[in-house]
N, C-alpha and C positions, 0 to 999 in steps of 0.2 A: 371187635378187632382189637388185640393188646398190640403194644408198643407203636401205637401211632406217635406221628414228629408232631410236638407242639408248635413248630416252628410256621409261623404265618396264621396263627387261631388267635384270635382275639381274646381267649381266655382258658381258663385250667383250674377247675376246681377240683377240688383236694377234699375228699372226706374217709373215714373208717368207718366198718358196721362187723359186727362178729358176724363169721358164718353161721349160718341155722342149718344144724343138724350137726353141727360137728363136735361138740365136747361129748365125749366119753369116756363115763366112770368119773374117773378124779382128775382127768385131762379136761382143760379147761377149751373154750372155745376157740377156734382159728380165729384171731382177730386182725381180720387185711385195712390195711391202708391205702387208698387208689389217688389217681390224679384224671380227670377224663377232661375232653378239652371241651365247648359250650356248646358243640353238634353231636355229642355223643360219643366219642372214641374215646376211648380206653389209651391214655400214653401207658399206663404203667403201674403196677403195684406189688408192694410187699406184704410178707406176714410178720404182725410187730409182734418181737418176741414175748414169750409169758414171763411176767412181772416186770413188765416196764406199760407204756403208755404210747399213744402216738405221736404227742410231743416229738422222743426223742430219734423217730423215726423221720419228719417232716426233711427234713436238709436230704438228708439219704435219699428220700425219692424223690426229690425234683432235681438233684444236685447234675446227673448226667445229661440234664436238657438246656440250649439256650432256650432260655425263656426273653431275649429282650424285646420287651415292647409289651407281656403280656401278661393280663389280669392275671394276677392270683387270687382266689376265692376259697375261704374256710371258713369253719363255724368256729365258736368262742371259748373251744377248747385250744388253738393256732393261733390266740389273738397275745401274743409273748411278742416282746423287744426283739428277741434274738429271730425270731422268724422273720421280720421285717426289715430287719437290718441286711439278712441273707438273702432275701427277694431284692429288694433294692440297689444293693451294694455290691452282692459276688453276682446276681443272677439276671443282673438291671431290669429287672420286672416290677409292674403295680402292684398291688395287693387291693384288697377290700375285703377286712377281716371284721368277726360281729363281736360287738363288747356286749357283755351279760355283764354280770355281779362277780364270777368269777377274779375281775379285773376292779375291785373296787373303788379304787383312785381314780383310774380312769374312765369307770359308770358315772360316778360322779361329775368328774369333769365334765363328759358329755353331756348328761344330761341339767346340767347349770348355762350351757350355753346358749345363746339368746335365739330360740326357735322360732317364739313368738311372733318373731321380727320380721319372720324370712315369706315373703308377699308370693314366691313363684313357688308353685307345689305340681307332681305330676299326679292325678288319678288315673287310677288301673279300677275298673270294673270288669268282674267275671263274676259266672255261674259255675258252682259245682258242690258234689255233695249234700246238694240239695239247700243251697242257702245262695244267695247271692252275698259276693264282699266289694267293699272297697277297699281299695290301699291308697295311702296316700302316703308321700315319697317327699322329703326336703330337703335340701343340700347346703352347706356353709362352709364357707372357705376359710380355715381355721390356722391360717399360717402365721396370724399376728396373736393367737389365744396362748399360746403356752401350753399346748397339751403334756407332753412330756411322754411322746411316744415317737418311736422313730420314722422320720419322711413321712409325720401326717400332714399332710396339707387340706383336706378335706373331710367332714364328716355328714352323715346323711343319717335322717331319721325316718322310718316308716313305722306308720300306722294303719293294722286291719280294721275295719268294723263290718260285721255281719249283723244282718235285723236280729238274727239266731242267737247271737252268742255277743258276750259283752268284748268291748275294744280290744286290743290287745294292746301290749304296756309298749312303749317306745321302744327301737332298737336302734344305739347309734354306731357307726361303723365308722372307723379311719380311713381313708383311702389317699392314697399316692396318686391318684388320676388328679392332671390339673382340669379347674372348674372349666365350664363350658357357659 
C-alpha cells in the first residue's frame, strides 16, 4: 500500500536501493528512495534524480508528513547535521541514525565513550541462516559528552556474534529518544 499516513506509527524508516532491471544501455539505474512506517506500509517514495545522491532527496520525502512524535530511522549514508536538525526542529520527530566511518569525528567520538561502563545491556538471540547470533544492545545518555551533533541525547552500541562468523565491529547511533 503507497501513501500510507505516518501519523500515529511509532516509526518511519527511510532507505534507497536501485531498481533491478532497470538501467539500460547508458541509462543508469532507477534509483528510489522510500519511507515505510515499522508495520510495513509504504508512506511514500521518490526517484532520486541521476547524478545526485539520496542525501539531497531526504527533506523532500518526509517533508509533506507530520511526523510528530515519530522514530526516524536511516542508515549512515542520512547520518548529516542537516537531517537531524529537520526531523527534530521543522518535523518534531526522533531520529536514530547509524554512524559508520563515513562521519569520522563523530566515529570517533562515539566510539571513545565509556561503554565499558554501561552494566544494563539487552540480548536478542536468534536463529537464521543457518548460524545462530547474538546481539547485544547498550545505551548512554550522552547529553553531558559534547557530541557535536544535533539533539543527540543518546547513543546506543550493538554487537552481533555468531559461533560462524567472527564479531561484528560496534555501531553507534545518535538518538533523540529520551533514555528509558
Amino acid at each position: 500500500m503507497t501513501g500510507a499516513d505516518p501519523g500515529g506509527t511509532d516509526s518511519v524508516a527511510v532507505d534507497g536501493k536501485a531498481a533491478r532491471g532497470s538501467r539500460h544501455g547508458q541509462t543508469p539505474a532507477a534509483h528510489l528512495l522510500a519511507a515505510m512506517t515499522g508495520d510495513g506500509r509504504t508512506v511514500t517514495q521518490l526517484r532520486v534524480p541521476d547524478k545526485t545522491n539520496e542525501i539531497t532527496c531526504f527533506a523532500a520525502l518526509l517533508a509533506p508528513f507530520d511526523l510528530t512524535g515519530v522514530t526516524v530511522t536511516a542508515d549512515a549514508l542520512h547520518t548529516q547535521r542537516a537531517h537531524a536538525r529537520f526531523l527534530v526542529e521543522d518535523k518534531k520527530a526522533h531520529y536514530l541514525l547509524v554512524v559508520k566511518t563515513n562521519q569520522p569525528g563523530l566515529h570517533r567520538r562515539l566510539r571513545s565513550l565509556p561503554w565499558k561502563d554501561v552494566t544494563t545491556r539487552r540480548y536478542d538471540r536468534e536463529t537464521g541462516h543457518g548460524r545462530k547470533e547474538t546481539r547485544v544492545t547498550r545505551a548512554l545518555t550522552i547529553t553531558e559528552l559534547a557530541l557535536d551533533f544535533p539533539h543527540a541525547v543518546q547513543a546506543s552500541a550493538s554487537c552481533a556474534t555468531a559461533p560462524t562468523s567472527r564479531p561484528a565491529r560496534a555501531a553507534a547511533r545518535p538518538s533523540t529518544r529520551s533514555p528509558t
